[in-house]
C-alpha positions, -999 to 999 in steps of 0.1 A, spaced: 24 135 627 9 145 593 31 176 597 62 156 602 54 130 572 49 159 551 85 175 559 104 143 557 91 137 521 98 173 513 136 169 524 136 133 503 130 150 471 153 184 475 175 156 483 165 141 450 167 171 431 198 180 439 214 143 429 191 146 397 213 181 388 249 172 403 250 139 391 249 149 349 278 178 359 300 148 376 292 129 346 306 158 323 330 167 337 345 129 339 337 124 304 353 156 292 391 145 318 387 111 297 386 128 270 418 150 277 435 120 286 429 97 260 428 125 229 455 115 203 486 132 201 476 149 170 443 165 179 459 179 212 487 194 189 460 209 173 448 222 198 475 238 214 483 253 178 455 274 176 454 279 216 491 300 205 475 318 176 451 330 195 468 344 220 493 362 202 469 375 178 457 391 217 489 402 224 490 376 254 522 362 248 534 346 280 504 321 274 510 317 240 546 309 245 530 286 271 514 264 240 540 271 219 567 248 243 533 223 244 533 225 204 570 217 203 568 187 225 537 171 209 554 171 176 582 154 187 556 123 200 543 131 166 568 132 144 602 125 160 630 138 163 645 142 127 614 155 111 610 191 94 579 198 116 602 196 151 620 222 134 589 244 123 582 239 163 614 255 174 614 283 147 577 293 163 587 289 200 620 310 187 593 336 177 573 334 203 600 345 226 610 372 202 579 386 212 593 390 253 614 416 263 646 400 272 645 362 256 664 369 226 690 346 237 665 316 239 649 325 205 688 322 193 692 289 210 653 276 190 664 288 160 702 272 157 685 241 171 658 241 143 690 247 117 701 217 130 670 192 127 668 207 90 703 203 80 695 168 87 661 164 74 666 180 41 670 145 25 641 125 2 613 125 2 619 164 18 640 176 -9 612 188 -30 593 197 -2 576 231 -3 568 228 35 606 223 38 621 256 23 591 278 38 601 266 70 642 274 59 632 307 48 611 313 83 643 303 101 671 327 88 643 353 92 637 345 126 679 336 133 683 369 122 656 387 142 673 370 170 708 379 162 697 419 156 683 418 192 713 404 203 726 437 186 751 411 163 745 429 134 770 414 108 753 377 114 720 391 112 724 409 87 736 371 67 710 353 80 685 379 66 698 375 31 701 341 31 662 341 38 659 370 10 681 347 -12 659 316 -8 625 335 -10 633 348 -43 643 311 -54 608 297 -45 595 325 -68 614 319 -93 606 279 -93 571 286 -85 567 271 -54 550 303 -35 528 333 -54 537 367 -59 514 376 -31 531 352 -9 569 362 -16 556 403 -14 543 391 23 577 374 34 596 406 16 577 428 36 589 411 66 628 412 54 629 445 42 616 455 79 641 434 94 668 449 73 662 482 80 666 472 118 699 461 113 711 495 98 691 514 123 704 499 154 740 509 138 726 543 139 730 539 96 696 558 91 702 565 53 708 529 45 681 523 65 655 544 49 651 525 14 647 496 35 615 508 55 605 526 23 603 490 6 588 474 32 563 498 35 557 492 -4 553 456 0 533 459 27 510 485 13 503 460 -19 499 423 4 480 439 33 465 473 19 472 509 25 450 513 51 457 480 70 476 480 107 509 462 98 516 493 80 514 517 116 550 499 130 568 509 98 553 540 93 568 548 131 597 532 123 604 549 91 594 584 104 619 582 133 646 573 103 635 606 87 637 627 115 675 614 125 681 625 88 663 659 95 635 650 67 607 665 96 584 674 73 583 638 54 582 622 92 554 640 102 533 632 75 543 595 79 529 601 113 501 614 108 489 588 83 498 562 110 476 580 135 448 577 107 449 543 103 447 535 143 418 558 142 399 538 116 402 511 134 386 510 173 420 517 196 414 525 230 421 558 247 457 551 253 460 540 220 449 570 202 467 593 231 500 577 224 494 576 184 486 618 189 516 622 210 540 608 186 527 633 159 531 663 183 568 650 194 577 650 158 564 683 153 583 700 178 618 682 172 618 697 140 625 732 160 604 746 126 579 776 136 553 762 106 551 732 125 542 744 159 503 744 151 503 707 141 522 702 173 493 721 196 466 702 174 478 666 185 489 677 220 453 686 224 443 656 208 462 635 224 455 644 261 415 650 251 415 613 250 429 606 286 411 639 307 393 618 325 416 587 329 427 567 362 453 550 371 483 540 349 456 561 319 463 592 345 499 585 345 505 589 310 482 621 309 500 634 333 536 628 311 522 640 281 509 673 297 546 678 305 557 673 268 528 700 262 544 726 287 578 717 274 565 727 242 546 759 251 579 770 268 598 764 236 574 787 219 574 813 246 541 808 262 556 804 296 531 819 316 504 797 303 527 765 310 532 775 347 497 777 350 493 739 338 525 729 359 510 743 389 474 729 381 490 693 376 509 692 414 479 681 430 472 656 407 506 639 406 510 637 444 481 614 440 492 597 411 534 594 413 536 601 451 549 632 471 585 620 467 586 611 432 606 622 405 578 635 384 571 659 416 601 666 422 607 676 386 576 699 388 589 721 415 617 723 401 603 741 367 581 760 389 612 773 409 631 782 378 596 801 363 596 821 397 629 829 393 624 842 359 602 867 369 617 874 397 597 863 425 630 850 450 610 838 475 585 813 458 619 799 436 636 798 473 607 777 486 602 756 456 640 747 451 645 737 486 615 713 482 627 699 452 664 696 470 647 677 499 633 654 475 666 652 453 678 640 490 654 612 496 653 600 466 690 599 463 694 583 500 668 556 486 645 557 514 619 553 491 634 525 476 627 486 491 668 487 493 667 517 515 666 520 551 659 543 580 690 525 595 726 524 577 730 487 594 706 475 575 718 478 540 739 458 528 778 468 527 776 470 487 747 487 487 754 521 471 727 534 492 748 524 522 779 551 509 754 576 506 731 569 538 761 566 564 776 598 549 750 616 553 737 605 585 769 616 603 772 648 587 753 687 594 762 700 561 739 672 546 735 696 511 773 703 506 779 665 510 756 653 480 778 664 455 805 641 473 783 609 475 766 613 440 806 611 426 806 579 445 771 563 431 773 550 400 732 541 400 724 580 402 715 600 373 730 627 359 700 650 363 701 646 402 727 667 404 704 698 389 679 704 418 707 694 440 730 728 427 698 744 427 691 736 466 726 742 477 723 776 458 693 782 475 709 775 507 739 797 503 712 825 498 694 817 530 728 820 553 
C-alpha cells in the first residue's frame, strides 16, 4: 500500500515537472507569434532589410531575394506608392535578381518600374534630396547592368553614362565625398568595360577595367577582394589582346589576395587553375614553368577531395595532361590518364563523357606508339560509348523502347534508326546529321570507332 502511495506521488510530480518546463516554452513562444503579428510595419522592414544583407553578403541569394520582395512590399504600407523609397525597393530587388542566373529580364522590369515612381517623385520636398539622386544614380547603374545581360549593349551602355553623368554632378555640388563617388566609379567603370567586352571590343575595354581597378584599389585597398573579379576580368581582356605576360601577372596577384584571405580548397584550386590556363594559352616556352607550378598547386589542394571537390580534380588533372602533351611529355600524361580511369568511373560514371573522352586519348597515345591493338580496344570502347550517349539512354529522355519517346524527340530519329539497322556504326554519321542537340566532338570517337571497325573486317 505504502509502495503504491509512494509511486502515485512520484508520477504527480514528474507530471508537475514537466508542466513546470513546457508551460514557460508555450508561453514564449506565444509571446514571440504576438509579437510577429503585431510588430509595426517599420521594424519588420527593418528586419527584412538586414535579413537580405545578410544573406547576400553569404552568397545565399534565393533567400535574400526572398526579403528583398518582403522589403518591397513593406515599404509600400510604409510609404506608398509615390514615394522615392518604393523605388529604392525595386532598384534592390532589381539587383537582387541580377545576382540569379537567368532573371535579367525581371531586374529590367524593377528597374524601369522604379524609373517610373521617381520620374514622379522627383518633386518638393525631394528635389534637394540627396537620398533621391543616390537612388537615380543606383538605378541607371543597375538599368544598365540589366540591359548588358540582356546583351542590349547600346541602351546599357546610356544608362551607364547617365549614372556616370549624375555621379559626377553630386561631386561637383557636394552632396557625396570623394571616397564615395571613387566607390560608385569603381562600379561603372566595371560595368563599362562589360559592355565593350561582351562586343568582343577588348581594347576599348581594357582602360575601362584598368580604371576600375584604380578606383577600386584606392576606396577598398590593394589587397581587398573586390579587386579579384576585375583582376580576372581584366586579365582575360589582356590575353584576347595577346598581352600574356601582363595577364598572368594580373592573375597571379588575384590568386594572392584569395590566399590572404581563408578560401576553401576549391577556392584556392580554381584561383591556381586560372593562373596555369593563362600560362599555357600564351603558347610561350618561358611560361611553361609557371604553368606546372600552379597546376601543382592547384590540384594539391583537391588530392584528397570527394564528391563534386573530386569532380573538379579530376577536370583540372585533364588540363594538366593537356598541358604536358603540349610540351611533349606524353609518356608521363598517359600515365596520369590511365591512373585517373578508375577514379572517374566512380565519379562521372562508366558511360560518361569524361570517360569516354579518356579512352579516347589513351587510344590515340597507343596509336602513337604504335601499339594497334590497345588503340583498337580503346577506340571501340570509346565508340560504344559515343553510341549510348548519343542514343540517350543515359538520358531521362531516353528509352530502351523507341515507342516511348516522344515523336519530336531527337532521340526517337536516332533510337529507331538504329534499332532496325546491323551496320549500327556506319549509320551514326547519318543520324548525328539529323540531331541538332549533338555536339560536334561526337563525331571524333565515332570516325575513330568506325575506323577501327573497318580494320577489324
Amino acid at each position: 500500500m505504502q509502495e503504491s502511495q509512494e509511486t502515485h506521488i512520484s508520477n504527480h510530480l514528474e507530471e508537475i515537472v514537466a508542466a513546470v518546463s513546457i508551460a514557460p516554452r508555450k508561453k514564449l513562444q506565444n509571446q514571440l507569434l504576438q509579437r510577429a503579428l503585431f510588430q509595426p510595419p517599420r521594424e519588420k522592414l527593418h528586419l527584412s532589410e538586414e535579413k537580405a544583407k545578410s544573406y547576400a553578403s553569404s552568397h545565399e541569394y534565393k533567400k535574400a531575394l526572398h526579403e528583398l520582395v518582403h522589403c518591397m512590399a513593406l515599404t509600400r504600407i510604409c510609404y506608398g506608392d509615390s514615394h522615392w523609397k518604393l523605388a529604392e525597393a525595386h532598384v534592390n530587388l532589381a539587383k537582387g535578381y541580377l545576382q540569379l542566373k537567368g532573371m535579367s529580364l525581371q531586374a529590367k522590369q524593377h528597374a524601369e518600374k522604379a524609373k517610373e515612381i521617381l520620374t514622379s517623385s522627383i518633386v518638393p520636398p525631394y528635389k534637394d534630396n540627396t537620398d533621391v539622386f543616390k537612388c537615380s544614380v543606383e538605378l541607371f547603374h543597375t538599368l544598365g547592368q540589366a540591359l548588358l545581360s540582356l546583351q542590349k549593349f547600346k541602351e546599357a551602355s546610356k544608362n551607364l553614362t547617365k549614372a556616370e553623368i549624375l555621379s559626377k554632378e553630386m561631386l561637383q555640388c557636394g552632396k557625396i565625398i570623394k571616397e564615395e563617388w571613387m566607390e560608385i566609379q569603381a562600379r561603372i567603370k566595371l560595368s563599362f568595360a562589360q559592355v565593350y567586352q561582351g562586343q568582343k571590343k577588348s581594347k576599348e575595354a581594357l582602360p575601362h577595367y584598368q580604371e576600375a581597378l584604380e578606383y577600386t584599389e584606392i576606396s577598398r585597398g590593394e589587397k581587398s577582394l573586390e579587386c579579384v573579379p576585375i583582376l580576372r576580368e581584366l586579365s582575360a581582356a589582356e590575353q584576347a589582346l595577346g598581352f600574356h605576360d601582363a595577364s598572368i601577372n594580373n592573375l597571379v596577384q588575384a590568386h594572392l589576395i584569395v590566399l590572404r584571405g581563408t578560401p576553401s580548397r576549391e577556392e584556392a584550386a580554381a584561383s591556381a587553375h586560372a593562373v596555369a590556363c593563362a600560362a599555357v594559352a600564351s603558347g610561350r616556352p618561358e611560361h611553361h614553368d609557371v604553368a606546372e607550378q600552379y597546376f601543382q598547386d592547384s590540384m594539391a589542394n583537391l588530392k584528397d577531395a570527394e564528391g563534386m571537390e573530386k569532380a573538379k580534380f579530376l577536370s583540372i588533372q585533364d588540363d594538366y595532361c593537356h598541358f604536358l602533351q603540349v610540351t611533349g611529355q606524353d609518356e608521363r600524361a598517359t600515365s596520369i590518364l590511365r591512373e585517373s580511369l578508375e577514379a572517374k568511373v566512380a565519379v562521372f560514371g562508366d558511360f560518361s563523357p569524361e570517360v569516354a573522352e579518356t579512352y579516347r586519348l589513351l587510344g590515340v597515345a597507343d596509336l602513337a606508339q604504335g601499339n594497334q591493338t590497345g588503340a583498337h580496344r580503346k577506340l571501340k570502347k570509346r565508340g560504344k560509348q559515343a553510341e549510348r550517349m548519343c542514343l540517350g539512354l543515359d538520358c531521362k529522355a531516353g528509352s530502351r523502347q523507341s515507342g516511348d519517346l516522344a515523336p519530336s524527340s531527337p532521340y526517337c530519329d536516332i533510337y529507331s534508326t538504329l534499332h532496325h539497322s546491323p551496320l549500327v556504326g556506319f549509320q551514326i554519321r547519318i543520324c548525328l546529321n539529323r540531331c541538332l542537340l549533338c555536339l560536334e566532338e561526337v563525331w571524333k570517337p565515332v570516325a575513330e570507332y568506325r575506323e577501327c571497325q573497318d580494320q577489324d573486317k
